[in-house]
C-alpha positions, 0 to 999 in steps of 0.5 A, spaced: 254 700 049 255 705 043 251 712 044 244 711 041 241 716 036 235 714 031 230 716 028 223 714 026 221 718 019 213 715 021 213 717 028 219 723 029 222 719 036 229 720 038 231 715 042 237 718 048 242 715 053 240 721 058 234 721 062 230 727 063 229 730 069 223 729 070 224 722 069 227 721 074 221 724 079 216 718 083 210 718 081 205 716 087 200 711 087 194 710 084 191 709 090 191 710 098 188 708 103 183 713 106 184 717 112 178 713 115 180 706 112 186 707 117 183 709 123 180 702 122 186 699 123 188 702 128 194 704 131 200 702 128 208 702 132 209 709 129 203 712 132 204 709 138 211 711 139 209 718 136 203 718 143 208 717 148 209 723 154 215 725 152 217 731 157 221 736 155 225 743 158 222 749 154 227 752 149 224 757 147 220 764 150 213 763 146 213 771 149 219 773 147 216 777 140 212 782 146 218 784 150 223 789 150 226 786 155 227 778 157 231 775 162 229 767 159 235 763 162 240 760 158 240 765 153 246 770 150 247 776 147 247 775 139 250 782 139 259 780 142 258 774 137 265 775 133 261 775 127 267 777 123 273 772 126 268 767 124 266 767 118 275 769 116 276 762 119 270 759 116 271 761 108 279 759 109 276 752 113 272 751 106 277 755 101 283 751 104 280 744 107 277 741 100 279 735 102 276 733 108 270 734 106 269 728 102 271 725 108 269 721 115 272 724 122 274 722 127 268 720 131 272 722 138 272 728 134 278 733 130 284 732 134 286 739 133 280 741 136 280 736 142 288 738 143 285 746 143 280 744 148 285 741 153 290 746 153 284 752 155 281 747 161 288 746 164 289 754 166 282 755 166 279 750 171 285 745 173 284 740 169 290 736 166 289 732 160 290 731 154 286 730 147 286 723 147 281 724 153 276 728 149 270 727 146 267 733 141 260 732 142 252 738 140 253 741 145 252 739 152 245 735 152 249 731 147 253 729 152 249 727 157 245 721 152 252 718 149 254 718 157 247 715 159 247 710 152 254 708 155 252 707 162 246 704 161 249 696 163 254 699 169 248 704 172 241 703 174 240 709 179 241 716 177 242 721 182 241 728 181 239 735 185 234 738 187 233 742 184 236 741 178 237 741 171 230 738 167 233 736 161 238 731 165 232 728 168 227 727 164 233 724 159 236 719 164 228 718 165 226 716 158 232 711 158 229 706 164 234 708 169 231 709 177 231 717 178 231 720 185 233 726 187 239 729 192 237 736 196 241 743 195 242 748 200 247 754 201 253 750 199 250 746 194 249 737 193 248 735 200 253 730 200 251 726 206 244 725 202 246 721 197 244 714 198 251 709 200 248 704 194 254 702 189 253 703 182 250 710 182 250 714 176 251 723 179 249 729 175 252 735 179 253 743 177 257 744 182 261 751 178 254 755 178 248 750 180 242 750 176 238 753 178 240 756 184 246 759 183 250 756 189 257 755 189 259 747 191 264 748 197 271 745 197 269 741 203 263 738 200 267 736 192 272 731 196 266 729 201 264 727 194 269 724 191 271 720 197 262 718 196 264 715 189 270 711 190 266 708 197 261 707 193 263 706 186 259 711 182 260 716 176 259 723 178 257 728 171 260 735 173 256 739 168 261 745 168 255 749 162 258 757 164 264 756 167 267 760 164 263 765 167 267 767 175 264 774 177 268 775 184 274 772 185 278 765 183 274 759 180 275 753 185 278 747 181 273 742 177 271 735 181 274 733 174 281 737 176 282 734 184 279 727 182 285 722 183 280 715 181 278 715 174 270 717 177 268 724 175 266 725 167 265 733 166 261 736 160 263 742 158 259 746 152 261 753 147 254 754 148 255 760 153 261 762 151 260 763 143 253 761 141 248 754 142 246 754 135 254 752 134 252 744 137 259 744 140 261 741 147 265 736 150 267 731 155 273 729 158 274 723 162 279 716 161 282 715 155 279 708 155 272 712 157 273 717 152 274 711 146 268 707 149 264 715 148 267 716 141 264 709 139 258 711 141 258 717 137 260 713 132 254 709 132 250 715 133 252 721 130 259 720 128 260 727 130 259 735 129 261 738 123 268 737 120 268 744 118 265 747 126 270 744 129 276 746 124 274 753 125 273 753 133 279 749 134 283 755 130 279 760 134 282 757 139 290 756 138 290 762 135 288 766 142 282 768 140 278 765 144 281 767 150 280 775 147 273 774 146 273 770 153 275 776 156 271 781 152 264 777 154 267 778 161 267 784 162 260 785 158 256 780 162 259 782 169 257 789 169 251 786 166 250 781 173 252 788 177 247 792 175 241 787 175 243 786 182 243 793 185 237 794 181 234 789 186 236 791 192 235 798 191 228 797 189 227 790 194 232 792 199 234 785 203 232 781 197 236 774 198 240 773 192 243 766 191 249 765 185 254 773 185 259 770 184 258 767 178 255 764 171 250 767 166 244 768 171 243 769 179 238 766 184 232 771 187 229 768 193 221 771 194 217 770 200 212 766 197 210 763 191 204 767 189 208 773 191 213 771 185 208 770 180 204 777 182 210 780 180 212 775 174 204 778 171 206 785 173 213 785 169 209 783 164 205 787 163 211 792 161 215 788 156 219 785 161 220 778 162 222 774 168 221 767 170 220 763 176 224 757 178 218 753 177 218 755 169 225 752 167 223 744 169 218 740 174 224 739 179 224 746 181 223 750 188 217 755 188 218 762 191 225 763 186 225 768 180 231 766 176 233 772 173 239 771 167 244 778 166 245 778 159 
């Protein structure tokens, strides 16, 4: 159609083929009904979906602004982020890379990344694999509810420590599967108490257990994988600060040593550079990781191209490790220096979890002790925390205390 422009001498009106902004705004009805006309409705699917319980772990330290000193679990310091390698990576990602941008990715994620990540887990925890065994994921939760979407049709019972990891649970909870808990002691998952069913699904921290720090032994790890193959169960090793190893070398990951396809490990970049990145992985079967990767298609269809890019050149470039290397030696002195303040002003303190990861178990007489004593910090702009905070499936009488 030719371009439009007339002009009307009565009425001055010209006509345009280009809508002005203001055009191109919704207008809302004349009418709505009021509040109390939809209360006599009642309530529709949406309200009820909004009412139902719906049990989270608390991410966020309300106290946090009121204190100059927080011990609050999970949490790293900002301050030894590589601000500057990042953002010189990021901008020739963005300079560079246009083309992707108009892009979908794979949903298994960026095969440079995954290639990236494969070859840090071989020397870093035992793990051969390649990128076709890798699936991207945000961050560690993210793994956990693509691993429980995928096994909702092969397991129906989800067996997890305790104490343990609120996050696991409540997830597994609220997607209909059977939660039953497994007893931890001094040497971690107590493998004789695992139920002899087959088809179980198991999540298990056994690098740093969370929350008490104990190392799962050697014994103990081929008991379990032994228990799986018997019974034909998944283990979910969740490895979320691994990378952490404070006195001595590192046991190899369940997922390193396991020989029959049964172990899926999660790990994240959470610890390690900065959760609000949303970076993590899972490492199985290549058939478990195309079957995950369909997942995420269905779902999220993967983190951001440009994310991924820049880690997965942090990585090759030997950054990575560098920075690894750097947030060692910060968080072991770290580590160090919390655990001789406690026994040099509470000599005889038992204190699970030296050995490694972001944060250390300490074993009080009592419970009502331990929150004395949480009050009293408190008071002085110091916040420490008992097990009892971090989920409902926690001891009582143990303060948790992180060390960056």
């Amino acid at each position: 159609m030719p371009r439009a422009s007339w002009w009307c001498a009565n009425l001055g009106t010209f006509v345009t083929d280009e809508l002005p902004d203001q055009a191109l705004n919704a207008s809302p009805p004349d009418a709505l009904p009021t509040a109390a006309e939809t209360s006599r409705r009642g309530p529709g699917m949406l309200d009820r979906i909004a009412g139902r319980a719906f049990p989270v772990q608390e991410l966020r330290n309300a106290a946090a602004g009121r204190l100059h000193t927080d011990f609050w679990l999970g949490r790293v310091d900002p301050e030894v982020f590589p601000v500057a390698e990042w953002r010189r990576i990021l901008d020739l990602k963005l300079r560079f890379g246009r083309t992707a941008l108009a892009e979908y990715g794979d949903p298994q994620g960026l095969v440079a990344l995954r290639r990236a990540i494969a070859g840090h887990l071989g020397p870093a925890r035992g793990i051969s694999c390649t990128a076709e065994e890798v699936v991207i994921t945000a961050g560690s939760q993210e793994a956990l509810m693509l691993i429980a979407r995928a096994a909702e049709g092969e397991a129906r019972v989800f067996l997890h420590e305790d104490p343990g990891y609120g996050g696991a649970i409540h997830l597994c909870a609220l997607c209909g599967f059977d939660c039953r808990p497994v007893p931890v002691d001094r040497d971690g998952l107590v493998v004789a108490a695992l139920p002899e069913e087959p088809g179980a699904m198991l999540y298990v921290t056994p690098s740093h257990q969370f929350p008490t720090g104990v190392t799962l032994s050697l014994a103990r790890r081929l008991e379990l994988l032994a228990w799986a193959e018997r019974t034909d169960s998944l283990i979910v090793e969740d490895d979320y600060d691994g990378d952490f190893r404070h006195d001595g070398s590192p046991l190899t990951a369940l997922r390193g040593i396991d020989t029959t396809g049964r172990v899926l490990y999660v790990g994240t970049f959470s610890k390690s550079l900065s959760p609000v990145l949303r970076m993590g992985y899972i490492v199985g079967t290549a058939a478990a990781a195309r079957t995950l990767g369909r997942w995420k298609q269905l779902l999220t269809n993967g983190p951001p191209w440009h994310m991924q890019a820049a880690l997965a050149d942090f990585m090759e470039s030997g950054a990575f490790a560098r920075h690894l290397r750097r947030i060692r030696r910060v968080y072991h002195n770290r580590h160090d220096a919390l655990i001789d303040a406690i026994e040099a002003h509470f000599p005889g303190s038992e204190i699970l979890g030296r050995r490694g990861g972001m944060h250390v178990a300490w074993h009080l007489p009592d419970h009502g002790f331990a929150r004395r004593l949480q009050k009293q910090a408190l008071t002085r702009g110091i916040g420490i925390y008992t097990a009892e905070d971090g989920g409902p499936a926690f001891r009582p009488a143990t303060i948790a205390t992180a060390t960056c």
